[in-house]
C-alpha positions in Angstrom: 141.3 84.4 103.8 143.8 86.7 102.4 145.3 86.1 99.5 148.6 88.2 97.7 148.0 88.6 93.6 151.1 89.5 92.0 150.4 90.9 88.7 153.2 90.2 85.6 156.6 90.2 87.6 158.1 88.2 84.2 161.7 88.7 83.0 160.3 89.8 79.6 159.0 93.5 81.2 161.6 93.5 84.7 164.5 92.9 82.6 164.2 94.1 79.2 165.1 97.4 77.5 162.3 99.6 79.9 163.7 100.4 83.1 161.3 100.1 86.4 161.4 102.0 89.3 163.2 100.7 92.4 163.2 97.0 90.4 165.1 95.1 93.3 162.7 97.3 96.4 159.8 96.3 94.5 160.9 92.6 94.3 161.9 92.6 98.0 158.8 94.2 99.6 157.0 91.8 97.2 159.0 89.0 98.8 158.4 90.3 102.5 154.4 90.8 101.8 154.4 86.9 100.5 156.3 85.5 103.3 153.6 87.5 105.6 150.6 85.7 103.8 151.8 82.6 103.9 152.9 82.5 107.4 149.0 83.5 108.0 147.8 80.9 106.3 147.1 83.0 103.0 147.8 82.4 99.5 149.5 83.7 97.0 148.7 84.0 93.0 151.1 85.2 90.3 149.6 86.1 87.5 151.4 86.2 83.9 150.6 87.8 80.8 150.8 85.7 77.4 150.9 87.5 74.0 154.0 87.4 71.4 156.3 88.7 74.3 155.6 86.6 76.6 155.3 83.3 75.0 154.1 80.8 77.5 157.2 78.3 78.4 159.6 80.9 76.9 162.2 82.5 79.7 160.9 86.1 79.3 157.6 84.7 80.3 158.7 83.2 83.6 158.3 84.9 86.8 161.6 86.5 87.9 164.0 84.3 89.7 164.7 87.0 92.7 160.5 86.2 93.3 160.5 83.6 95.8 157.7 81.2 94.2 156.9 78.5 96.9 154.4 75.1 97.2 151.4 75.7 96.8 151.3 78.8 95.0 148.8 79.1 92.1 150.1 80.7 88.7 147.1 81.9 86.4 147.6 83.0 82.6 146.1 86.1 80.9 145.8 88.3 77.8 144.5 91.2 79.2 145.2 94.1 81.4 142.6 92.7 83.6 143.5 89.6 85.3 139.5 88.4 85.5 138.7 88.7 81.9 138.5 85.1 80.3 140.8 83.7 82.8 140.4 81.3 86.2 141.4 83.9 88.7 137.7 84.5 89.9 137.1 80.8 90.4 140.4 80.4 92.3 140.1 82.9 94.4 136.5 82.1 95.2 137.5 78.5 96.4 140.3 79.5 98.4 137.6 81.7 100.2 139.5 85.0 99.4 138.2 88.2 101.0 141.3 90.6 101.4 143.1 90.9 98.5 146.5 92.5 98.6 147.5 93.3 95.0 151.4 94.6 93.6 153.5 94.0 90.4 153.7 95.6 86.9 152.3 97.5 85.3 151.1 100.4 87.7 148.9 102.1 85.3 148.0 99.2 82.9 147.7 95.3 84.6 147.7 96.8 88.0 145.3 99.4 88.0 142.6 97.6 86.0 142.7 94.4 87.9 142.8 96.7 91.0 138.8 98.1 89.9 138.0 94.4 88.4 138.4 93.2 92.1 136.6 95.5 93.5 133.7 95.1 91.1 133.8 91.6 91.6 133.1 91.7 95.2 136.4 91.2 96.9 137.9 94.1 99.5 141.5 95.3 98.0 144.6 96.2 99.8 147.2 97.6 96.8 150.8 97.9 98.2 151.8 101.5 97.9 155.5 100.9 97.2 155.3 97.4 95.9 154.1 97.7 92.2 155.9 99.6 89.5 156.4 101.0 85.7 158.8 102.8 83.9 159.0 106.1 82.4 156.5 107.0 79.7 157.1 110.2 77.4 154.5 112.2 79.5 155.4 111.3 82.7 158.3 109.7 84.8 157.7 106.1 86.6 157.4 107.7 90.0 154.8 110.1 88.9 152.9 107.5 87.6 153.1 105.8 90.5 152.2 108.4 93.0 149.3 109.5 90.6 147.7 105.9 90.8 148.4 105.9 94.6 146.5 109.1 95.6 143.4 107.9 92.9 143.2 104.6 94.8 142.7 106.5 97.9 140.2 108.8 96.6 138.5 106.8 94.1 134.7 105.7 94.9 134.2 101.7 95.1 131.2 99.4 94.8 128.6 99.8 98.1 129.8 97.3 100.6 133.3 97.3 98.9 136.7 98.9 100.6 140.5 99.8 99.2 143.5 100.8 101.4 146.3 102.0 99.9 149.9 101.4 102.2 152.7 100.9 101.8 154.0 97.3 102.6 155.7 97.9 106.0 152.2 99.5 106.9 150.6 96.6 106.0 152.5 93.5 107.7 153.3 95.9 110.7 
């Protein structure tokens, strides 16, 4: 089964003082690549960070409302950049009978990238959508080098033995 993780899409980080890159592309191709699992037969899993932010029940820690959030999506809560570490999302995934999973959101080079090598290492075959996770500037860097940096490592990197990563870009993907 395949199964979409998006990783921290909460109004908190998407619409506070930090601008993201290409905010409303990112929500849309995260949109498109949902509607494409489901209509498989897939799953989808948002994930959402809890610390003094994002204060579970609060409204920066819901899920933005452009998201389309359907039934029968599962919502798991974290602490970490990891989405594994001391939470369900293993378990889940595990009982849904997850193989491929296709992983976006926020932030590229913090939730998204760490959750990206936790999958691997825990034995499931990642697909992370090129153009559908983002950041925002950082003093060293602008958001769309940070993005493009993360990208090309991705592609390069060396995964667990048995393990595999693409790295495309959405319309790729749900050709």
């Amino acid at each position: 089964m395949d199964t979409l993780l998006v990783i921290d899409m909460q109004n908190v980080w998407l619409n506070g003082d930090t601008r993201r890159h290409d905010k409303a592309g990112i929500i849309a191709r995260i949109n498109f690549a949902a509607n494409q699992i489901r209509q498989k037969g897939g799953k989808v899993v948002f994930v959402r960070h809890c610390d003094a932010e994002a204060v579970p029940g609060s409204e920066g820690w819901q899920i933005d409302a452009d998201l389309v959030v359907a039934e029968g999506d599962t919502f798991i809560e974290k602490t970490a950049c990891d989405s594994f570490a001391d939470t369900l999302l293993k378990p889940v995934l595990t009982q849904q009978g997850t193989r491929n999973l296709y992983i976006c959101g926020l932030a590229t080079e913090f939730c998204v990238d760490t959750t990206l090598r936790a999958a691997l290492s825990h034995g499931f075959d990642v697909i992370a959508l090129a153009d559908a996770h983002t950041t925002g500037d950082r003093p060293h860097l602008t958001a769309e080098q940070i993005i493009a940096h993360h990208n090309w490592v991705w592609t390069h990197m060396a995964v667990p033995q048995g393990r595999r990563i693409q790295v495309q870009a959405v319309e790729q993907v749900f050709a």
